[in-house]
N, C-alpha and C positions, 0 to 999 in steps of 0.2 A: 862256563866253567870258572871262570877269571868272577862272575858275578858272584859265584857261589862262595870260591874260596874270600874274596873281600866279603863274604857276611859271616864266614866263621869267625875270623879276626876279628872284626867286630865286635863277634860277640866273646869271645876271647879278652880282648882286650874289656870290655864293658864287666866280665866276671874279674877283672885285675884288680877294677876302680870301687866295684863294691865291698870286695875284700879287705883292699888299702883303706877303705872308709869305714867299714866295720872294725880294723882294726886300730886303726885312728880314733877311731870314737871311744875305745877302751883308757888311753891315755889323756884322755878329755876329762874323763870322768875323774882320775885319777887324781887329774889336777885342777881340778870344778872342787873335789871331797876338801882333798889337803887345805886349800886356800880358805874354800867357807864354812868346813864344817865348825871349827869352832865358834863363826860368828853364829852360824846356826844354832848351836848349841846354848847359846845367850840369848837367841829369841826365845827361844822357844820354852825356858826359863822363867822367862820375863812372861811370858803370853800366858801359863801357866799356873804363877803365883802370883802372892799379891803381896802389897806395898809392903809389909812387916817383913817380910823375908826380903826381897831386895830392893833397895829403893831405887837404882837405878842399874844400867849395863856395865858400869866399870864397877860396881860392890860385886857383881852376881860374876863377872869374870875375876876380880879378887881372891873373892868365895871361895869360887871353884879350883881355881889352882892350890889354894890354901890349903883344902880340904883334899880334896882328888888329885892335887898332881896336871901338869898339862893333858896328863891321858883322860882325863874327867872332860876335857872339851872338845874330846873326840868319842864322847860313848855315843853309841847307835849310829856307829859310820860303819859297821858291815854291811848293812841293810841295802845305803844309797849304796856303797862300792859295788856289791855284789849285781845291785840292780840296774844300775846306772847304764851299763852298755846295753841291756835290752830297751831301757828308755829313750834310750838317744836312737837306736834303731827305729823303734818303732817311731818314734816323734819322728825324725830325718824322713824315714820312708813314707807314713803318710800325709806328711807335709807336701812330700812330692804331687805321692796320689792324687790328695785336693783339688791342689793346685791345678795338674795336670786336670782331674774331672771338672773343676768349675772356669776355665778356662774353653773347654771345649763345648761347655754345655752352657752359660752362664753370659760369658764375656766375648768380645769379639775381638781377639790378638793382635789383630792388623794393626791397630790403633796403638800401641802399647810397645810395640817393638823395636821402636829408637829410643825409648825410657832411656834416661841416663843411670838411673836405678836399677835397671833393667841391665845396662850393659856392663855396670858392676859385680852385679849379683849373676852373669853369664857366667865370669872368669872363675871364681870363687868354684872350688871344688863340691860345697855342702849344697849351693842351689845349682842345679840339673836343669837342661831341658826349658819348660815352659814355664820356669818361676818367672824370668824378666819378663816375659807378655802377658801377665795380668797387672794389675792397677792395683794402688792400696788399698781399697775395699778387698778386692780377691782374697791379698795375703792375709789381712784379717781373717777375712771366714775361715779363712786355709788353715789358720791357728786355734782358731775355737773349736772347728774338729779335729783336728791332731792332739789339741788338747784335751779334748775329751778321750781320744784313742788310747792315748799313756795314760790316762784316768784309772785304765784297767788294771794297768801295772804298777802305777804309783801308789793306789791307795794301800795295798798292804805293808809296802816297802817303807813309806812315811810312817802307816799306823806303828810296827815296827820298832822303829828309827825313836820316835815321838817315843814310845813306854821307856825304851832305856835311858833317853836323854835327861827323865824327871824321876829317875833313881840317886839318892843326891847323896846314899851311903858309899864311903869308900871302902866299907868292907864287904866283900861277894855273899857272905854267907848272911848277912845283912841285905841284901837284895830277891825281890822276889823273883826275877830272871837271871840268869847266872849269864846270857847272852842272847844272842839273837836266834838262833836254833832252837834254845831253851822256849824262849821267847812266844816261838810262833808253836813251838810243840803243844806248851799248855792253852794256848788261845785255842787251838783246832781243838785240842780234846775237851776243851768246853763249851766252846761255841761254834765249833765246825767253822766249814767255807763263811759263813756272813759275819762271824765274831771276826776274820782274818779281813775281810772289808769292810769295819766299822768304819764309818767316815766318807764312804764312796760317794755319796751325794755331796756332799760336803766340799772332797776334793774336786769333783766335776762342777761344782758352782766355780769353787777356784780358778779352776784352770780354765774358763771359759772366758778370763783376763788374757789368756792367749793372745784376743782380739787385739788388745793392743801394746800387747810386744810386737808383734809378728807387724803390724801395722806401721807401727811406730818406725821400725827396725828399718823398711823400705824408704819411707819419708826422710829418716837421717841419711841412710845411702844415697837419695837421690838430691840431698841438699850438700851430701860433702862432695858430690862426683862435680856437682854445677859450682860449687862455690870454692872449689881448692883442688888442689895440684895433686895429692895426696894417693900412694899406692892403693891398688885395690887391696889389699893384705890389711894395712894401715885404717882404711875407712869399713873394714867387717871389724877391725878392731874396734872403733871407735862406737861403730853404729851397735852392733851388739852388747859393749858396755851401756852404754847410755839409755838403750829400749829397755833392758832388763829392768835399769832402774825406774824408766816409765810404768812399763810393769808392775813392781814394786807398789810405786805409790796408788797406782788403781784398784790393787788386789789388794793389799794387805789388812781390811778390816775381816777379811771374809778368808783370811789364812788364822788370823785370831780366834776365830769361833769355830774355824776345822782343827786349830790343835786340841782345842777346847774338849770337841766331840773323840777326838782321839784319843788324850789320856783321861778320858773320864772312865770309872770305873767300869770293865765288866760284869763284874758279881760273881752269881754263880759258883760253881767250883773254884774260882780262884782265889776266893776269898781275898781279892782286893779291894774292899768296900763298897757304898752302895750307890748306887749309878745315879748322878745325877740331871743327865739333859738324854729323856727319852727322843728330841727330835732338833733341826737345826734353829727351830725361834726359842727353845728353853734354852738352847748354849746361847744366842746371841742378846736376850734378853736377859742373861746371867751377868755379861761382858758390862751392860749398861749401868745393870741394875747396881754392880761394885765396885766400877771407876767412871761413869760415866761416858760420854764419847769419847776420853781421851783413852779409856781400856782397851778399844779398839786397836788404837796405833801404840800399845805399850811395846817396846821388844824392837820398834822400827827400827831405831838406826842402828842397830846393829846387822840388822837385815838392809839396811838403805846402802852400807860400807861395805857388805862384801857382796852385792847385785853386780857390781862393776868391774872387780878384780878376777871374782871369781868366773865368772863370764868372761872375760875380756880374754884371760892367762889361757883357762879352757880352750879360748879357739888358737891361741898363737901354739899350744901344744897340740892341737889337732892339725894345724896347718906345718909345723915342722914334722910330724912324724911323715905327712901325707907325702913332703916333700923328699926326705931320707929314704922311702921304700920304692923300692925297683920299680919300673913301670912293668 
């Protein structure tokens, strides 16, 4: 009896911590949007146009305030807000999943289980379970399908995101989406479910950069826990800013030619012009063909600026809510 009721509580108590983490995860996002959507809003600007319209990231946030108002560096932030706590779920949870399946099946734990990385990422409320007992190979792969799993959900949310951001009128009636409902209303009544995931290949090449956040992320954990004194709060700080921007720099030629494919035209009913990259080598072969290899990385640092903050704030806001809600 005593066995029984200790596995209610358990699991009682385990429905507290998903709750507090789902709902954690809403204020993450909240302050992931606020912090970076405007540097977002500069990439993807940049990534989009060419040299005559901006010549670099401080004209194009100039520009934009000049012309739109600070709300101009926040257009296409319903999309991530709205979306973001499904994202974070589902990344979180099957990161776990992986984790937990390629550890059981893949790796042998024994070995892995005094990690000092390991005993970091025990305390930490986001890694659960069997994160510490796999090796930085595991957390890699762990990432590359997690990041393909929010592939499912992100590609529309970004596609989106991406059409309003390269609306550059400040007057609504001057815009062919009045918003983001708008938005997606007319894409489905043009192109149905695949016009709503243009870009899905696109974003799953992206996100399969996973590999080395998720990687990386371990590696600084297990280098700040060996090499300083530093709280575990403190070193998911650090280690998460700093992968991001690992991140960043691995993925970012191949985020250039997924926005590429994202605001390129639809056609069709929409009459927003005519489509120009039928597949991903006509977008990347576009990128070359009009700034060279440096077209790839146009829009970086402003994406390299807020990888860190935005990340970093994200978890120090996820980790005080976790801590302010009841057990």
């Amino acid at each position: 009896m005593r066995e029984k009721d200790a596995f209610v509580v358990k699991n009682k108590k385990q429905e507290v911590k998903n709750y507090k983490g789902f709902f954690a995860g809403v204020f993450s996002g909240i302050t992931k949007l606020t912090v970076g959507h405007p540097f977002d809003t500069i990439k993807v600007r940049l990534q989009t146009s060419d040299k005559s319209q901006f010549s670099g990231p401080l004209e194009c946030l100039v520009q934009t305030i000049r012309k739109e108002g600070v709300a101009g560096l926040y257009k296409g932030a319903t999309p991530p807000l709205v979306g973001w706590m499904f994202m974070d779920s589902i990344m979180l949870g099957s990161l776990t999943f992986y984790r937990r399946i390629l550890k059981e099946n893949l790796f042998t734990p024994n070995r892995f289980i005094a990690s000092p990385s390991g005993l970091a990422q025990h305390e930490h409320p986001i890694f659960a379970n069997e994160a510490h007992e796999l090796p930085t190979i595991g957390h890699a792969m762990a990432g590359v399908m997690a990041g393909a799993t929010v592939s499912f959900i992100a590609a529309p949310v970004e596609h989106i995101k991406a059409r309003l951001q390269i609306q550059y009128s400040s007057i609504k009636s001057e815009r062919l989406y009045k918003g983001p409902i708008d938005c997606t209303s007319k894409i489905y009544k043009c192109h149905g479910i695949q016009g709503l995931y243009h870009g899905l290949s696109a974003t799953l090449l992206f996100r399969s950069f996973f590999f080395f956040w998720w990687g990386s992320y371990d590696i600084f954990t297990r280098l700040f826990t060996e090499k300083t004194t530093l709280s575990t709060p403190v070193i998911n700080f650090w280690a998460g800013g700093l992968s991001a921007q690992i991140f960043w720099m691995t993925s970012y030629p191949s985020d250039v030619v997924k926005q590429r494919i994202m605001t390129d035209p639809l056609a069709g009913g929409l009459n927003d012009g005519v489509r120009r990259f039928p597949n991903w080598k006509s977008a990347a072969t576009a990128v070359y063909r009009e700034n060279g290899w440096r077209g790839y990385w146009r829009g970086f640092l402003p994406c390299f600026l807020r990888a860190f903050p935005a990340n970093a704030m994200a978890l120090v806001a996820f980790e005080a809510v976790m801590r302010a809600l009841p057990e």
